[in-house]
C-alpha positions as CSV (number, residue, x, y, z in Angstrom):
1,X,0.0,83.1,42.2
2,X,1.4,83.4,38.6
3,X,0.2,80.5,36.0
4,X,4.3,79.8,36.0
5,X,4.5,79.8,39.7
6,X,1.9,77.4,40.0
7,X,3.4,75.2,38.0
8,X,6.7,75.5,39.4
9,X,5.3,74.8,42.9
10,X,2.9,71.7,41.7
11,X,6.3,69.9,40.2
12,X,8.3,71.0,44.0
13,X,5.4,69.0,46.0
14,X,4.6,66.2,43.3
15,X,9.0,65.4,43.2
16,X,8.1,63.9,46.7
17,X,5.3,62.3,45.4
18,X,7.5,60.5,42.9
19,X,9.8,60.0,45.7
20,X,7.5,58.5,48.4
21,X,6.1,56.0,45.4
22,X,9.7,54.9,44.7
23,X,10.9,54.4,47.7
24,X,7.5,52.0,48.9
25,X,7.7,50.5,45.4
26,X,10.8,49.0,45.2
27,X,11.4,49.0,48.9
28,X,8.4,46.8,49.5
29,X,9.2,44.6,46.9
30,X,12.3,44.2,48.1
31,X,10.7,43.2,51.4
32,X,9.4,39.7,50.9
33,X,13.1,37.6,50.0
34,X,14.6,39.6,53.1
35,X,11.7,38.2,55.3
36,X,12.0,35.1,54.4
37,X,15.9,35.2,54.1
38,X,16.2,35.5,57.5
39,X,13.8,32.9,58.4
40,X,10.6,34.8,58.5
41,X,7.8,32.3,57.9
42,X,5.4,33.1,55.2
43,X,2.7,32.9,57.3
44,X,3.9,35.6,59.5
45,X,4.7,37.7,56.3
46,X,1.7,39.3,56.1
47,X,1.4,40.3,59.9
48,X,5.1,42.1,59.1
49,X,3.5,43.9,56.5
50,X,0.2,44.9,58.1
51,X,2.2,46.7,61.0
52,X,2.4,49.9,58.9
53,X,-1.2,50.1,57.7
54,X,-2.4,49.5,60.9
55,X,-0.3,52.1,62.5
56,X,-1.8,55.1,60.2
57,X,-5.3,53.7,60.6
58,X,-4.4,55.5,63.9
59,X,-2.1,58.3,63.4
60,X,-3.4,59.4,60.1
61,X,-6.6,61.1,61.6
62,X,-3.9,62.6,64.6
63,X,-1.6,63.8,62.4
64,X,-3.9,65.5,60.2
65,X,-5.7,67.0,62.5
66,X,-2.5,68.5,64.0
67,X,-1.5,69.6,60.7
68,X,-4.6,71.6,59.8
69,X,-4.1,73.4,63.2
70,X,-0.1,74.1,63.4
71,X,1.1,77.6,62.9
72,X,4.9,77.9,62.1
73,X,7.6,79.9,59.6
74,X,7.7,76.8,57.6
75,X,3.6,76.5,57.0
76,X,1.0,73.6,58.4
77,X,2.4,71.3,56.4
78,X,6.0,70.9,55.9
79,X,7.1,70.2,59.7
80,X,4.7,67.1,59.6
81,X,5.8,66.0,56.0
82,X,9.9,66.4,57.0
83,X,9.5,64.5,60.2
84,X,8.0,61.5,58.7
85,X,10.8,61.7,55.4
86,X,13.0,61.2,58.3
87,X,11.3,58.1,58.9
88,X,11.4,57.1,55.5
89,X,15.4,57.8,55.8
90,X,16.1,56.3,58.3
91,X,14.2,52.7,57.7
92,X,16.2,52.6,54.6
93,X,19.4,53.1,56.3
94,X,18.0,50.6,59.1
95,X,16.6,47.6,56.4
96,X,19.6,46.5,54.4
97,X,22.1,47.1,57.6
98,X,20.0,45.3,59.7
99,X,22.3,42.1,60.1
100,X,25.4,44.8,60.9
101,X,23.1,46.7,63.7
102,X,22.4,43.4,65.5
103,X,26.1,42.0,65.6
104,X,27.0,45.0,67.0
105,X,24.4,44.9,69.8
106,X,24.1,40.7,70.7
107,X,26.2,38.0,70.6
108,X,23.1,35.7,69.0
109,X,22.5,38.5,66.3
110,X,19.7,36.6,64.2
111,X,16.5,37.7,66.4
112,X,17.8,41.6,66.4
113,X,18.3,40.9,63.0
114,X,14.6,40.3,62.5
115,X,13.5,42.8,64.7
116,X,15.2,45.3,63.2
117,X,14.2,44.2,59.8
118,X,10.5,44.3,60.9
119,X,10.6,47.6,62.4
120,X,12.8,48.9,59.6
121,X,9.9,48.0,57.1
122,X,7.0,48.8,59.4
123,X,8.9,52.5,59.8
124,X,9.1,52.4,55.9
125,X,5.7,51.7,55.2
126,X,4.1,53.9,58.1
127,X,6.3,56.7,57.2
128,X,5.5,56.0,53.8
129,X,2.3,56.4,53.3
130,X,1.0,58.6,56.3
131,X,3.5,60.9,54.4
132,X,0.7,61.3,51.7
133,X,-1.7,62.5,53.8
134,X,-0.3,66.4,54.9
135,X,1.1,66.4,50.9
136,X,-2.6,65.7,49.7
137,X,-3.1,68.6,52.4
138,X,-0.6,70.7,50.9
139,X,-2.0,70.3,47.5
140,X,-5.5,71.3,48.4
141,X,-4.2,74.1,49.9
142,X,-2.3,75.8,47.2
143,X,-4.8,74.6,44.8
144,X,-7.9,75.6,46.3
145,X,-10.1,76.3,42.8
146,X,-12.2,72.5,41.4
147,X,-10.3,73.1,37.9
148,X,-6.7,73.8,39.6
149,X,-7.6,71.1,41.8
150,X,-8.4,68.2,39.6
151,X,-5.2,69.2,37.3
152,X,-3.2,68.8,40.9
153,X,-4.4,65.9,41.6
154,X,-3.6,64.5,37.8
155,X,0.0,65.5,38.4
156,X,-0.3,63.8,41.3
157,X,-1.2,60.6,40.0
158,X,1.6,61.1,37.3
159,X,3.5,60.6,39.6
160,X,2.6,58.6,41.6
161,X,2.4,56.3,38.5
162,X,5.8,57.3,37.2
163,X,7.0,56.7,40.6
164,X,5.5,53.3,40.8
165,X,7.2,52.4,37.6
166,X,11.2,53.0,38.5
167,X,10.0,51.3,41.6
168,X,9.4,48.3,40.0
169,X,12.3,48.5,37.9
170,X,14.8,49.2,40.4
171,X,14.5,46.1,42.0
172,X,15.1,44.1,38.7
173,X,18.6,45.9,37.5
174,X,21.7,43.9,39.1
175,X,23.8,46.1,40.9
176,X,26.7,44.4,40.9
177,X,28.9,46.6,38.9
178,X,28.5,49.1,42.3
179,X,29.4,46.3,44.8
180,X,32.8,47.8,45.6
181,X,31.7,51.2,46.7
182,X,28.0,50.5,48.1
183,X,28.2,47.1,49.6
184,X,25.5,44.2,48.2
185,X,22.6,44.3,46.3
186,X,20.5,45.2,48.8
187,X,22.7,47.9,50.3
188,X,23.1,49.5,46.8
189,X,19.3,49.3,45.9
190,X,18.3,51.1,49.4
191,X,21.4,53.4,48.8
192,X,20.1,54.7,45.5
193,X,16.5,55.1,46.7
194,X,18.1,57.1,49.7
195,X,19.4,59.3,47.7
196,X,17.2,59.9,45.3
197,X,14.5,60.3,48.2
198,X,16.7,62.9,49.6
199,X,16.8,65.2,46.3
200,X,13.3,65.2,46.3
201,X,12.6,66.2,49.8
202,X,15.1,69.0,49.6
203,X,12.7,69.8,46.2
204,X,10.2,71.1,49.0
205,X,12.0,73.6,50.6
206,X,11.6,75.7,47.8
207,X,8.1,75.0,48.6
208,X,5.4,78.1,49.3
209,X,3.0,77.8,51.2
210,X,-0.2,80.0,51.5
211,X,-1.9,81.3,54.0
212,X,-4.9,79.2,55.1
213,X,-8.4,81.2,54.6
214,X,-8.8,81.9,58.4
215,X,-8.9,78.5,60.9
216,X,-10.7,76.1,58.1
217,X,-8.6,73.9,56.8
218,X,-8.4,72.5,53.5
219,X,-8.9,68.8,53.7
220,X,-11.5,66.7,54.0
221,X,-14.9,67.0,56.3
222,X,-13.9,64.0,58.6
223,X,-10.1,65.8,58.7
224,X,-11.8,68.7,59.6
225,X,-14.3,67.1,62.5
226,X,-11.5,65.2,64.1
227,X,-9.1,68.1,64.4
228,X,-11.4,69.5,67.2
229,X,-11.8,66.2,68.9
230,X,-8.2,66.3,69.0
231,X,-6.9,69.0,70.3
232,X,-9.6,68.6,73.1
233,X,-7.9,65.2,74.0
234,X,-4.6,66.0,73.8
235,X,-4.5,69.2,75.7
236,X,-1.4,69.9,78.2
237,X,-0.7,73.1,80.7
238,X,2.6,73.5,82.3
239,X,2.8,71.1,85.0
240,X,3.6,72.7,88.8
241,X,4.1,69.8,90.8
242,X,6.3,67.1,88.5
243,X,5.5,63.8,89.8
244,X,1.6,63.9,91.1
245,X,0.1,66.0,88.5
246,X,1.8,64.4,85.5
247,X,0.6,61.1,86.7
248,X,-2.8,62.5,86.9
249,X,-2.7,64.2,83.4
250,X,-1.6,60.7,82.0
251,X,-4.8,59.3,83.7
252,X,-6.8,62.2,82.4
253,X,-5.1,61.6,78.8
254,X,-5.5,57.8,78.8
255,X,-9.2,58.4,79.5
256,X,-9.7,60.7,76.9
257,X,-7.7,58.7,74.5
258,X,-10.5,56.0,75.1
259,X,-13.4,58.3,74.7
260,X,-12.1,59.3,71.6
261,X,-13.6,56.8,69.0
262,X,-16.9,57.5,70.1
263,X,-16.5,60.7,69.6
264,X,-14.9,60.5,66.1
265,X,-17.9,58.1,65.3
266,X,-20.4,61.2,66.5
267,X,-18.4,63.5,64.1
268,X,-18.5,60.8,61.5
269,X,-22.8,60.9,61.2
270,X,-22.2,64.8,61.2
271,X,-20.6,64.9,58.2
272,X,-23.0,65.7,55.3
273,X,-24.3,62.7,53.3
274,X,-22.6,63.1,49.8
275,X,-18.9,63.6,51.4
276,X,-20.2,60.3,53.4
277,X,-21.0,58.0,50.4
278,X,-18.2,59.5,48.8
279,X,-15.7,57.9,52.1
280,X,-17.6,54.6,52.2
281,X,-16.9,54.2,47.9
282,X,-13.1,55.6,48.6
283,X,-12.6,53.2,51.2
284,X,-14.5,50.0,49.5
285,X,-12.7,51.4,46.1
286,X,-9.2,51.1,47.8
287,X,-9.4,48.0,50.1
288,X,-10.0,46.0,46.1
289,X,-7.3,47.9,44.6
290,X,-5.0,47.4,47.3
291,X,-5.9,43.8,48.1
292,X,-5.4,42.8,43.9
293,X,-2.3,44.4,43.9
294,X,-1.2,42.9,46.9
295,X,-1.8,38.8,46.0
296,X,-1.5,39.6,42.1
297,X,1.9,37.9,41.8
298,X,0.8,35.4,43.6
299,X,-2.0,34.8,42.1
300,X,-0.5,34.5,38.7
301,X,2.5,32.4,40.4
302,X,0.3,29.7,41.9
303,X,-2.7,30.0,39.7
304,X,-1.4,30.3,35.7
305,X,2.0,29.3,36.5
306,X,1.3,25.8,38.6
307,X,4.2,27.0,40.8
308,X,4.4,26.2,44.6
309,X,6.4,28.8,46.7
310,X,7.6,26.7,49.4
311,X,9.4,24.5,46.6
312,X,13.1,24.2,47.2
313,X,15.2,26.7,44.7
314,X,16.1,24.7,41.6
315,X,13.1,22.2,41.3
316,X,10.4,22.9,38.9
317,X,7.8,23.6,40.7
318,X,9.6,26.8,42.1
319,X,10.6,27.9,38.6
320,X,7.3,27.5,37.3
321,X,6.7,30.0,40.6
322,X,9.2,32.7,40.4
323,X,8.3,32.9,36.4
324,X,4.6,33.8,37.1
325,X,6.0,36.5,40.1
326,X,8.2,37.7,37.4
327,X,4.8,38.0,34.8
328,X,3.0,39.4,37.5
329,X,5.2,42.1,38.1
330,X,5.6,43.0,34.5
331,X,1.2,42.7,34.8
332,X,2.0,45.5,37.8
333,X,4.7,47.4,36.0
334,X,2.0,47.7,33.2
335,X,-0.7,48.8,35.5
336,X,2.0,52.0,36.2
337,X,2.0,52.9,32.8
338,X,-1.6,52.6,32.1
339,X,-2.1,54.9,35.1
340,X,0.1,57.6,33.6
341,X,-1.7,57.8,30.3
342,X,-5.0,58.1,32.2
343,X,-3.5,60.7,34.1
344,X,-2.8,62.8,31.1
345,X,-5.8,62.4,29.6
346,X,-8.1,62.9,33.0
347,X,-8.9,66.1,32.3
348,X,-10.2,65.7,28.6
349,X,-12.1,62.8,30.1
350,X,-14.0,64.7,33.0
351,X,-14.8,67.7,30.3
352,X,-16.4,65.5,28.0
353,X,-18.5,62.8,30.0
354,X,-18.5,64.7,33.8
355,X,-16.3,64.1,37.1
356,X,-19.5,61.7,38.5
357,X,-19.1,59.1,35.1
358,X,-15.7,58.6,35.0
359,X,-15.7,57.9,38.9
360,X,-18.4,55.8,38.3
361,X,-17.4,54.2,35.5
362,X,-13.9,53.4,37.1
363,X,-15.6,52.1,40.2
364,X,-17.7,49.4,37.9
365,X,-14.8,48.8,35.4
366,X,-12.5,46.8,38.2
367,X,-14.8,44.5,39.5
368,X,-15.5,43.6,35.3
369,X,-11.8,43.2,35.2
370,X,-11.2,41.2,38.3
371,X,-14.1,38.8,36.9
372,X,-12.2,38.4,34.0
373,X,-9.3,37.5,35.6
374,X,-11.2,34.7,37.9
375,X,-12.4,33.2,35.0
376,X,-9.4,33.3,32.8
377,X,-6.7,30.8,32.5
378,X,-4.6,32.8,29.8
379,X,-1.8,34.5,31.0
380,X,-1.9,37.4,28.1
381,X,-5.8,38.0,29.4
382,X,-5.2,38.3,32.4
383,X,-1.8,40.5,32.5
384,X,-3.7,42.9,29.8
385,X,-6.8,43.2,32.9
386,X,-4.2,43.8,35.0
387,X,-2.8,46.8,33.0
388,X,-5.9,47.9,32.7
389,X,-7.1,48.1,36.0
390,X,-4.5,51.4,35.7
391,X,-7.3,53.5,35.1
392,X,-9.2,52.5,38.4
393,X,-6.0,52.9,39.9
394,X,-5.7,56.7,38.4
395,X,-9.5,57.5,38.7
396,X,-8.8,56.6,42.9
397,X,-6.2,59.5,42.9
398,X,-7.9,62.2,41.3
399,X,-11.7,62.5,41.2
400,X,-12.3,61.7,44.8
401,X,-10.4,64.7,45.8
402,X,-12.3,66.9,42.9
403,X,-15.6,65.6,43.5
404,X,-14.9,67.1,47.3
405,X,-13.6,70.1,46.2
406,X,-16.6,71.1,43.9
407,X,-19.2,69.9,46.7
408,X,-17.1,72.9,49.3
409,X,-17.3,75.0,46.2
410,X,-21.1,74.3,45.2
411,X,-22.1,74.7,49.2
412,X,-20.1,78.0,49.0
């Protein structure tokens, strides 16, 4: 592949990066005032928004074991990542129409109108980010080499970054001025990121994929170990008699489905020991990121601010509240474009001080900044950590992937 060829196809796959980080950016922030708009308690809020993770903690390993082993015109990849963009279409046709859907199907249409509002945003955030997982795939596979590889991935935390920022953006323009021809503000916010989700997917079709080397697939050890496991489970042969023997092979399946943790936890202590610490920092890495990011408005709300959410609208207390949200996101919007510089400068970085330091010295820097930010009572301290903890954020995206690569390329 041509050095302008490469290029070309790098800024195909990362458009529906940019896309993906978009849509779950300002989609999800949207999320929270519809929830509780249609009577959602808060406590229930973040069972709503757990349905999604949850979900891919069990397809993910499914999905991309099936990926690394399909064979069609259109590669391994693309099939899985167009089904689940239709996902990701579909839950934002499904979350701002959701009141419309339910009077059309009940005469009392306020619980449809939750229920399709919860599985509207649990389709957006499973599709969402399981989506990630056969691009990262795709990625590795047309940039096989460590040097390709880490510049991949810092294109792919561009924009994922750059992605994050019109995210949070979105969200804040008012929308009014398109009210005649799109409906609301919600309908013309979910309208937009439709369609700008849909330019980038139809970005992949130009899309080449090559030709795995043999049956290995590219990703990960563990994707790698439970592809196997899989396919063993999930094994079918045409059926002869309809009724009894399909029972049975649902037996047989549920049965296997059961066996199958154990057996992903036996191809778990088979994986060699570096790629091992490696998943257990990743995983410890990403449950601090995620969790920060996910209470940080809140934190500043409550915490700096002195606001109480459950205030009624127009009291103090709850302007005091939606301020520090407001700070918070800007703290978040920051963090975006903190992430982009790092992700241009990743590769000077890694030359000069070694892949291992800068993970390393990400790794330590976040818990130094989430001290800071425990401690502080300043609300320019702590939205300057906040920005900060961008280069964690960064770091997360990149070197993990190229510290994998040059162990494959090392034991080669």
């Amino acid at each position: 592949m041509s050095l302008q060829s490469r290029r070309t196809q790098l800024l195909l796959v990362n458009s529906l990066t940019f896309g993906l980080e978009v849509c779950l950016a300002a989609g999800i922030t949207y999320v929270p005032p519809l929830l509780l708009e249609v009577g959602v308690e808060e406590k229930f809020m973040t069972m709503v928004l757990g349905i999604g993770p949850v979900l891919g903690l069990v397809f993910v390993p499914l999905i991309g074991s099936a990926s690394d082993h399909w064979h069609s015109s259109y590669g391994r990849r693309r099939p899985f990542i167009w089904v689940l963009c239709l996902g990701v279409l579909l839950s934002l046709f499904v979350i701002p129409h959701a009141g419309s859907l339910a009077s059309l199907c009940a005469l009392n249409p306020r619980p449809l109108e939750i229920a399709f509002l919860i599985v509207g945003i649990g389709l957006l955030d499973f599709c969402g980010q399981v989506c990630f997982t056969p691009l990262e795939a795709l990625l590795s596979d047309l940039f096989q080499e460590p040097d390709n590889c880490r510049q991949a991935f810092s294109m792919y935390a561009f924009m994922v970054s750059l992605g994050g920022c019109i995210g949070y953006l979105l969200p804040a323009i008012d929308w009014a001025f398109l009210a005649p021809y799109l409906g609301g503000q919600e309908s013309c916010l979910f309208s937009l990121l439709a369609l700008i989700f849909l330019a980038c997917v139809l970005a992949t079709l130009c899309v080449t994929e090559e030709a795995a080397q043999g049956d290995a697939p590219a990703g990960p050890a563990l994707k790698e170990a439970a592809a196997a496991s899989w396919l063993r489970c999930g094994c079918w042969r045409p059926a002869r008699a309809p009724c009894l023997l399909q029972g049975r092979r649902a037996l047989q399946a549920g049965r296997r489905l059961c066996a199958l943790l154990p057996r992903l936890h036996g191809l778990y202590c088979r994986v060699p020991g570096a790629i091992r610490r490696l998943f257990v920092a990743e995983l410890c890495s990403w449950m601090a990121l995620m969790t920060f990011m996910l209470f940080y408005t809140d934190f500043v709300g409550e915490g700096l601010y002195h606001g109480v959410p459950r205030a009624k609208p127009g009291t103090e207390a709850r302007r005091h509240y939606d301020e520090g949200v407001r700070m918070g996101s800007l703290g978040l919007f920051l963090q975006c474009i903190t992430s982009i510089f790092f992700s241009t400068i990743m590769d000077w970085l890694v030359k000069h001080f070694g892949t291992r330091a800068v993970y390393l010295a990400s790794v330590v820097f976040f818990p130094g900044l989430a001290f800071v930010m425990c401690l502080s009572r300043s609300v320019t301290v702590v939205t300057i950590s906040a920005a900060l903890t961008g280069f964690t954020f960064s770091a997360l995206q990149i070197l993990p992937y190229t510290l994998a690569s040059l162990y494959h390329h090392d034991k080669q």
